[in-house]
C-alpha positions as a LaTeX table, in Angstrom:
\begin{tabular}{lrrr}
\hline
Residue & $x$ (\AA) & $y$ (\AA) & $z$ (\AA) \\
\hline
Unk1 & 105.26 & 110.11 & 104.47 \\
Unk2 & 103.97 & 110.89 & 101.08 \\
Unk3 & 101.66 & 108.32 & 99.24 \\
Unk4 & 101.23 & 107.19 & 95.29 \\
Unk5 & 98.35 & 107.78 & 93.64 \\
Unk6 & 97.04 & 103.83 & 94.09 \\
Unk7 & 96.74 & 104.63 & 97.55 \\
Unk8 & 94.89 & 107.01 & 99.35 \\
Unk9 & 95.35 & 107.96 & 102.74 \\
Unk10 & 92.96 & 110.78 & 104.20 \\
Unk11 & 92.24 & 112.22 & 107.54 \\
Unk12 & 89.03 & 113.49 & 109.19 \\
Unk13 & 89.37 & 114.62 & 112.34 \\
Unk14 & 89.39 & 111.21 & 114.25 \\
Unk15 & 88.73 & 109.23 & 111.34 \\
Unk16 & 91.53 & 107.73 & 109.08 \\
Unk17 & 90.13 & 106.32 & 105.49 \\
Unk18 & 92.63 & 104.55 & 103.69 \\
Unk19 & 91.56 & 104.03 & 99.78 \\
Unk20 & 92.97 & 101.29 & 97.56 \\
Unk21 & 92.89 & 103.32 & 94.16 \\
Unk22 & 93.80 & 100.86 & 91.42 \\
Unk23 & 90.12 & 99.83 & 89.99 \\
Unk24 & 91.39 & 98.46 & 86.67 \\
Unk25 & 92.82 & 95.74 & 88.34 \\
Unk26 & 90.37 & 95.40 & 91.00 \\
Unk27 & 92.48 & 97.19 & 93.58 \\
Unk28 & 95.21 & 94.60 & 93.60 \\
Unk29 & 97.87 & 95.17 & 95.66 \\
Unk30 & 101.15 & 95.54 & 93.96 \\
Unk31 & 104.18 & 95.34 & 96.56 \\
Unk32 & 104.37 & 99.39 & 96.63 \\
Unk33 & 100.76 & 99.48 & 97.35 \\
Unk34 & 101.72 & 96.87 & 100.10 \\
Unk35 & 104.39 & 98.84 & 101.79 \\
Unk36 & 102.08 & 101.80 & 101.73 \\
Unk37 & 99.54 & 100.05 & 103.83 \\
Unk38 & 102.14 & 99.02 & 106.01 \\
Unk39 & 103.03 & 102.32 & 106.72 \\
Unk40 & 99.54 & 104.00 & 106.77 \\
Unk41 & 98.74 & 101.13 & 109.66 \\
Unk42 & 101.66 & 102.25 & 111.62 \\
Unk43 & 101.08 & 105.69 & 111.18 \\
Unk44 & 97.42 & 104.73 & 112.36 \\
Unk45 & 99.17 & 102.92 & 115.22 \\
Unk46 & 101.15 & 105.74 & 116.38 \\
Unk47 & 98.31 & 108.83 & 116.20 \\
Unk48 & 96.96 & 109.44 & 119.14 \\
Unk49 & 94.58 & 111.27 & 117.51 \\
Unk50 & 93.31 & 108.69 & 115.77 \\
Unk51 & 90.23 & 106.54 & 116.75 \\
Unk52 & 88.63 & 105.15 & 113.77 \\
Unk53 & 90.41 & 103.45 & 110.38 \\
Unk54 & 87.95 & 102.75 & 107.58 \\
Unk55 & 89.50 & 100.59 & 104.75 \\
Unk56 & 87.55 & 100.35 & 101.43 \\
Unk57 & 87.97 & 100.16 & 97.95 \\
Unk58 & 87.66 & 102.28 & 94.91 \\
Unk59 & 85.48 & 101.70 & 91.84 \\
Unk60 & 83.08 & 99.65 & 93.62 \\
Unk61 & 85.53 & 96.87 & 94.68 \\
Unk62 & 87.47 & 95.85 & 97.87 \\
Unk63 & 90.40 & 94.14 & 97.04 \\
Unk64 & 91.69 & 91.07 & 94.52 \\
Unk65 & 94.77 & 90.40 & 96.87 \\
Unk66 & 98.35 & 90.02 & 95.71 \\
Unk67 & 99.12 & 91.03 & 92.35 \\
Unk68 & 99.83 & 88.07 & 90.70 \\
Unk69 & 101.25 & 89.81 & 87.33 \\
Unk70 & 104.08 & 90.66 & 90.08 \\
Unk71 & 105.31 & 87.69 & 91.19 \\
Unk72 & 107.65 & 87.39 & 88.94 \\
Unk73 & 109.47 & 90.20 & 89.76 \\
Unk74 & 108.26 & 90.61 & 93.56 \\
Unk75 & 111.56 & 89.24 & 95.34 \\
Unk76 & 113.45 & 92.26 & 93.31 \\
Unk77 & 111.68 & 95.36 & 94.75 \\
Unk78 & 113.75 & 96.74 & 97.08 \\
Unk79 & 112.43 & 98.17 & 100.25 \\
Unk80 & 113.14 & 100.93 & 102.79 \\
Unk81 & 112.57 & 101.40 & 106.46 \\
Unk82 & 112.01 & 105.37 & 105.42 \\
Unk83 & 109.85 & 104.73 & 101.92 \\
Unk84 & 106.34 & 104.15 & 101.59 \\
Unk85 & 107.63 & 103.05 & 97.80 \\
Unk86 & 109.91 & 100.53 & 96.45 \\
Unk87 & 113.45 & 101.73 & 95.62 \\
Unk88 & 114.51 & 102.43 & 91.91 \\
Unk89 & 117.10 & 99.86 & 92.56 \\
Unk90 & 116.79 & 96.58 & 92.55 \\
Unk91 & 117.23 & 94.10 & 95.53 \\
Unk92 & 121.05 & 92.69 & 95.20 \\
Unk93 & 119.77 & 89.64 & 97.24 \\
Unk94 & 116.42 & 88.45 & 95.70 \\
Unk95 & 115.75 & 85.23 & 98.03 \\
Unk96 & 116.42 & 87.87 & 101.23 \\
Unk97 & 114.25 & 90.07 & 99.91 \\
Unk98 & 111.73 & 87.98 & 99.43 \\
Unk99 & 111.74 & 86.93 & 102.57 \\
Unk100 & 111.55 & 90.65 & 103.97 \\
Unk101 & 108.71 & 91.28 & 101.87 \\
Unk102 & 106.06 & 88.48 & 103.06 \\
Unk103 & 107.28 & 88.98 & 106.50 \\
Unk104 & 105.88 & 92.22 & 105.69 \\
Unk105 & 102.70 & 91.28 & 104.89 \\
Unk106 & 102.01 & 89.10 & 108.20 \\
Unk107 & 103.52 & 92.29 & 110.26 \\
Unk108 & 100.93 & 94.29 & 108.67 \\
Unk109 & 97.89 & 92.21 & 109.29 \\
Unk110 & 99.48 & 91.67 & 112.84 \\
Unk111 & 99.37 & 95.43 & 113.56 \\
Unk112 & 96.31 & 96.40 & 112.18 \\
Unk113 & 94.76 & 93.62 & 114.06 \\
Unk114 & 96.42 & 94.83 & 116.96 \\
Unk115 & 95.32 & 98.41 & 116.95 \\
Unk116 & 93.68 & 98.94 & 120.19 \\
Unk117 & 92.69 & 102.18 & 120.42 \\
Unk118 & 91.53 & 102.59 & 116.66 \\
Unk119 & 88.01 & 101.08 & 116.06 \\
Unk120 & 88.63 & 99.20 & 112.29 \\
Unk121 & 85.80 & 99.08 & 109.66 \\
Unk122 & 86.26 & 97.28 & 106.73 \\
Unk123 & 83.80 & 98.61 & 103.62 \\
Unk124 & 83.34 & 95.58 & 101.20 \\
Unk125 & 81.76 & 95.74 & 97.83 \\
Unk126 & 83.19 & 93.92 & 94.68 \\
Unk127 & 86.00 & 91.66 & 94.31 \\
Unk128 & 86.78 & 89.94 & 98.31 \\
Unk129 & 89.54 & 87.79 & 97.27 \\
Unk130 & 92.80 & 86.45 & 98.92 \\
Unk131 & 95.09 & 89.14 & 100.61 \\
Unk132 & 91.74 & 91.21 & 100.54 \\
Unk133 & 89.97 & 89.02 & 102.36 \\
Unk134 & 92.64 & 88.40 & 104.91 \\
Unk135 & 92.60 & 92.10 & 105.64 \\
Unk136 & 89.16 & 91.93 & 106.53 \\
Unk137 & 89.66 & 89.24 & 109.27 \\
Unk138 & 91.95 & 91.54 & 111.01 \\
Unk139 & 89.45 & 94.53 & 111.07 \\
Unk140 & 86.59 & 94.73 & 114.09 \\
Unk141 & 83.58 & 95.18 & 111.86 \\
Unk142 & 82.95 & 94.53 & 107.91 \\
Unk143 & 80.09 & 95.71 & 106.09 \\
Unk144 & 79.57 & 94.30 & 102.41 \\
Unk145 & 77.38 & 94.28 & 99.80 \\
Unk146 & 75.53 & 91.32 & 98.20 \\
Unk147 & 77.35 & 91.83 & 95.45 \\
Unk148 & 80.60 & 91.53 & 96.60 \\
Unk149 & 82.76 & 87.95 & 95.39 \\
Unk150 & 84.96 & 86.35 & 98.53 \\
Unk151 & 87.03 & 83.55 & 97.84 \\
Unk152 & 90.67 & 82.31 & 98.47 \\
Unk153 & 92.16 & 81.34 & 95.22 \\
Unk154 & 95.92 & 81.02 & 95.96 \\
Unk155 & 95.53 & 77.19 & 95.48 \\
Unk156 & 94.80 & 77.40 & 91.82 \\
Unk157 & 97.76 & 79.38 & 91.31 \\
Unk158 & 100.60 & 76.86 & 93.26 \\
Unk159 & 100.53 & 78.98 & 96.46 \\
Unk160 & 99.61 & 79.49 & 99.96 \\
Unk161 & 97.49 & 82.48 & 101.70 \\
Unk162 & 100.33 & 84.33 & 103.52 \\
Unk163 & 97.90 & 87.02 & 105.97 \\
Unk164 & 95.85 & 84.56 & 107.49 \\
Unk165 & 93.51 & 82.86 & 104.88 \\
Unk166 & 94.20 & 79.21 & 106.72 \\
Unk167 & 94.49 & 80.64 & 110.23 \\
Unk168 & 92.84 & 83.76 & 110.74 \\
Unk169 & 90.00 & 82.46 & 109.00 \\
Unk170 & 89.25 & 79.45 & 111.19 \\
Unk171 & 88.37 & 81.53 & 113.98 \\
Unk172 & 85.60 & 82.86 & 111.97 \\
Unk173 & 84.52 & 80.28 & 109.52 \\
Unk174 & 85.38 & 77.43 & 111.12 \\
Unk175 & 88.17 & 74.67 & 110.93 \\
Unk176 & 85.82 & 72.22 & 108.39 \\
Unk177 & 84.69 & 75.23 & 106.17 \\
Unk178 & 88.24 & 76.71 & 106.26 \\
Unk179 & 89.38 & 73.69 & 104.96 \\
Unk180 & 86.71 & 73.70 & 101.83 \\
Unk181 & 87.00 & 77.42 & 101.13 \\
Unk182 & 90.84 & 77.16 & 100.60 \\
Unk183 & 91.10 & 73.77 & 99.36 \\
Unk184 & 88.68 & 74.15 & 96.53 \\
Unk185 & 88.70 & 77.70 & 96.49 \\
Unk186 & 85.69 & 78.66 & 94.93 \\
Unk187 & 83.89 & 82.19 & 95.05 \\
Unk188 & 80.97 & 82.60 & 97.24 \\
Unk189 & 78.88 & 86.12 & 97.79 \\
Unk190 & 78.61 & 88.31 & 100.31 \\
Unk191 & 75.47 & 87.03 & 101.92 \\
Unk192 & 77.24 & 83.82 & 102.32 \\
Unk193 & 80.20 & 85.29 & 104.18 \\
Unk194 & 77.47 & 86.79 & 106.24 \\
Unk195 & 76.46 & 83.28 & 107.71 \\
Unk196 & 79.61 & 82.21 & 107.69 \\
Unk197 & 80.53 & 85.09 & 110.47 \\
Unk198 & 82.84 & 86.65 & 107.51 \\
Unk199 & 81.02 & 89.80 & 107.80 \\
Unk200 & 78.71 & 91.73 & 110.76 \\
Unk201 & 76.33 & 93.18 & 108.18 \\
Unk202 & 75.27 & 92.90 & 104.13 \\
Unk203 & 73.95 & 96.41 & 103.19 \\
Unk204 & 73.02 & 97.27 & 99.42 \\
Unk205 & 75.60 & 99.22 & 97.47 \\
Unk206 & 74.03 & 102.60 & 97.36 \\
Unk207 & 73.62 & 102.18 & 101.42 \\
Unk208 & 77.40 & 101.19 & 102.00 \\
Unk209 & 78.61 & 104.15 & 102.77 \\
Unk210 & 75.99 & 105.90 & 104.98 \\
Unk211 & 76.33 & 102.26 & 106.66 \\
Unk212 & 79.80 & 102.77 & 107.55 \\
Unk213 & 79.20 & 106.72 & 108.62 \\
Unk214 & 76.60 & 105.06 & 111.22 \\
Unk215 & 78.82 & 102.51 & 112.48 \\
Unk216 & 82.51 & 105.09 & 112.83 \\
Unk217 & 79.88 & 107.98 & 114.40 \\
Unk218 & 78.35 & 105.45 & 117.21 \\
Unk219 & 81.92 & 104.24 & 117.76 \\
Unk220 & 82.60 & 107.47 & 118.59 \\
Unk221 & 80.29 & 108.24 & 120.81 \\
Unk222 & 81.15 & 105.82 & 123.10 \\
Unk223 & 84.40 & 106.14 & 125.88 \\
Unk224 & 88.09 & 105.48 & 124.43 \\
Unk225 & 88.81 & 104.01 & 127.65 \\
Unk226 & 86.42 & 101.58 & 127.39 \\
Unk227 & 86.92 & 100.58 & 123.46 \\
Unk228 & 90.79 & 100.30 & 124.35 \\
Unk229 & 90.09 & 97.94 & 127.54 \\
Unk230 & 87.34 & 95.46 & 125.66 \\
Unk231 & 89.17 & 95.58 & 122.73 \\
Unk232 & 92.22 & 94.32 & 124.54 \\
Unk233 & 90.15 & 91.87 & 126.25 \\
Unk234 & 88.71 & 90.38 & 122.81 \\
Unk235 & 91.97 & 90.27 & 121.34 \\
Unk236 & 94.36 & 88.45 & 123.75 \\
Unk237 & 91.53 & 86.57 & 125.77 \\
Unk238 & 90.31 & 84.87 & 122.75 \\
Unk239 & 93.13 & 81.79 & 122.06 \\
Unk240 & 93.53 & 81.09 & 125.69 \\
Unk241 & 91.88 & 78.28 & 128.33 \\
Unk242 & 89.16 & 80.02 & 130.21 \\
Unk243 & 90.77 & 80.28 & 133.70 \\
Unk244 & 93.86 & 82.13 & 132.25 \\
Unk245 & 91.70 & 84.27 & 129.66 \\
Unk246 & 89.37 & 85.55 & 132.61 \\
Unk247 & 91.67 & 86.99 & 133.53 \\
Unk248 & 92.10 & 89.76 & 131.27 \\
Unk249 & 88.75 & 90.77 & 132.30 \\
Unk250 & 89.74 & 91.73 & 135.84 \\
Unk251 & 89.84 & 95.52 & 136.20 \\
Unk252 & 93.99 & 96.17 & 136.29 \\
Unk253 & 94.69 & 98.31 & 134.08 \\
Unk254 & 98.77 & 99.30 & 134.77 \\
Unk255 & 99.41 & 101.97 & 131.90 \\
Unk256 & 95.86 & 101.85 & 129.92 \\
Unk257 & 94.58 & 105.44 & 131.63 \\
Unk258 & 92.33 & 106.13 & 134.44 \\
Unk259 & 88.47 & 103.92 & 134.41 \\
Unk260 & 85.99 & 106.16 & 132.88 \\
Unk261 & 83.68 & 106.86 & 135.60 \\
Unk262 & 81.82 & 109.23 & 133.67 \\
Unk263 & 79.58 & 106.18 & 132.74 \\
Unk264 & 79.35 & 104.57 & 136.07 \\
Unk265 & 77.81 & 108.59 & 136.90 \\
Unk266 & 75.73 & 108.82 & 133.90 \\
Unk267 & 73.90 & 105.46 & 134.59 \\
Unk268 & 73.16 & 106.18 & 138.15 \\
Unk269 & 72.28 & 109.93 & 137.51 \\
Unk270 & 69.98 & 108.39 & 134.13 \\
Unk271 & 72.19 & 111.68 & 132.54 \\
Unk272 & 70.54 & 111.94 & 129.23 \\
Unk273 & 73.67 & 111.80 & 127.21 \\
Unk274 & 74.17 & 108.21 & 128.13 \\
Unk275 & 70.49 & 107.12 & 128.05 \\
Unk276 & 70.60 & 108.54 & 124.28 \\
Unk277 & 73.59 & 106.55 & 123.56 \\
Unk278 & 72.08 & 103.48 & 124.85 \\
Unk279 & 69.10 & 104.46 & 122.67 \\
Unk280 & 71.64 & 104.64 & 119.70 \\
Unk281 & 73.45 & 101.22 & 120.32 \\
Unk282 & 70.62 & 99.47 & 121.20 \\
Unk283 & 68.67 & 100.41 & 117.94 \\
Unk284 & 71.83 & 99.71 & 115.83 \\
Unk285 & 71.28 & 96.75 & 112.86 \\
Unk286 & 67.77 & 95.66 & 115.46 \\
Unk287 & 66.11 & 93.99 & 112.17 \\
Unk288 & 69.09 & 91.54 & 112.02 \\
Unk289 & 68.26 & 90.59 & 115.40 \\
Unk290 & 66.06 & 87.94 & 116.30 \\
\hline
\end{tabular}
């Protein structure tokens, strides 16, 4: 499926990078740049050679969320099942359309939330703000840089956050400051959505990047079994009561592949493969540690 310029999708062996390219307007995500992602995720989804998704920004920003300067016209941009693009024509049903399109937006944050096998890294620097925030709540790890401005502003503007801004985000941040960051939606930096358990790690902007190359490689490195299993686990253990979501931890495993026993042999063996990528994980961010 071919891509626009504002939107780059590359692959690197198991790596996927997808690059929102519109830097004069802070990467803000127009509704084509919107059904692209869509359909990168899904192609992410459905690549079995994938195992790692890194989302960032160009120009030294993330992402100012929906394009505003759109809305206006949003409900007309007629979409395809087959188009990474809107259609020349426009939508003959606007208030449908509409409706397809924001459903499209919670699908997408769904699925990429949702991707298993696929470690997800977020890369932060620059404008954080509203739909680009959101994404990051639905990625595993997120790096950013002091620098970087988080916020939800839809309030100010008559509207709601439609990818998770006032759900999403009280898993993280908690229900009381949930309720002031959207309420009186102010901008706060990237340290702060560090202790706020918005992001794993605040690196400086000329470090992002190597930052990220540490994280994908160690991912790696470790066994796609066992990403896949805790990574299920996390996910669908996390909402319910504690005797029901113990038991996603017990080992049945109906379709997910064979255990990975290679481990279970490395340990007892103390093969050095494993005891250097113990070494590796358990030097990994050790200053942030206490």
């Amino acid at each position: 499926m071919k891509f626009d310029d504002d939107f780059l999708f590359e692959k690197d062996g198991p790596v996927r990078r997808i690059t929102l390219n519109r830097p004069e307007k802070h990467n803000a995500l127009s509704v084509s740049m919107q059904k692209q992602l869509h359909e990168a995720v899904r192609a992410v989804r459905f690549d079995e050679e994938a195992r790692a998704l890194i989302i960032t920004g160009a120009g030294h920003t993330f992402c100012a969320g929906d394009d505003i300067a759109e809305f206006p016209v949003m409900n007309t941009r007629k979409l395809a099942f087959d188009s990474a693009t809107p259609l020349a024509a426009p939508a003959s049903d606007p208030q449908a359309n509409g409706f397809l399109i924001v459903s499209m937006f919670q699908e997408t944050a769904a699925m990429l939330e949702s991707l298993t096998d696929v470690v997800t890294i977020a890369a932060v620097d620059g404008v954080c703000m509203g739909g680009g925030l959101e994404l990051t709540l639905c990625c595993d790890f997120v790096l950013a840089t002091p620098e970087s401005r988080w916020g939800m502003p839809e309030i100010d503007m008559g509207i709601t956050p439609g990818w998770g801004g006032c759900t999403r985000l009280q898993r993280y941040a908690g229900r009381r400051r949930t309720r002031e960051i959207n309420l009186l939606g102010y901008e706060f930096s990237g340290r702060q959505a560090e202790q706020w358990d918005l992001v794993n790690r605040v690196v400086a902007r000329e470090d992002l990047e190597a930052e990220v190359q540490a994280v994908t490689e160690l991912m790696l490195a470790k066994s796609r079994y066992a990403i896949r299993r805790t990574k299920h686990v996390l996910r669908n253990a996390a909402d319910g009561v504690l005797s029901q979501a113990a038991a996603f931890e017990l080992p049945v495993d109906p379709a997910a592949g064979p255990m990975d026993s290679n481990g279970i042999g490395s340990f007892a063996e103390k093969r050095p493969a494993l005891l250097e990528l113990r070494k590796r994980s358990g030097s990994m961010w050790a200053d942030q540690r206490i």
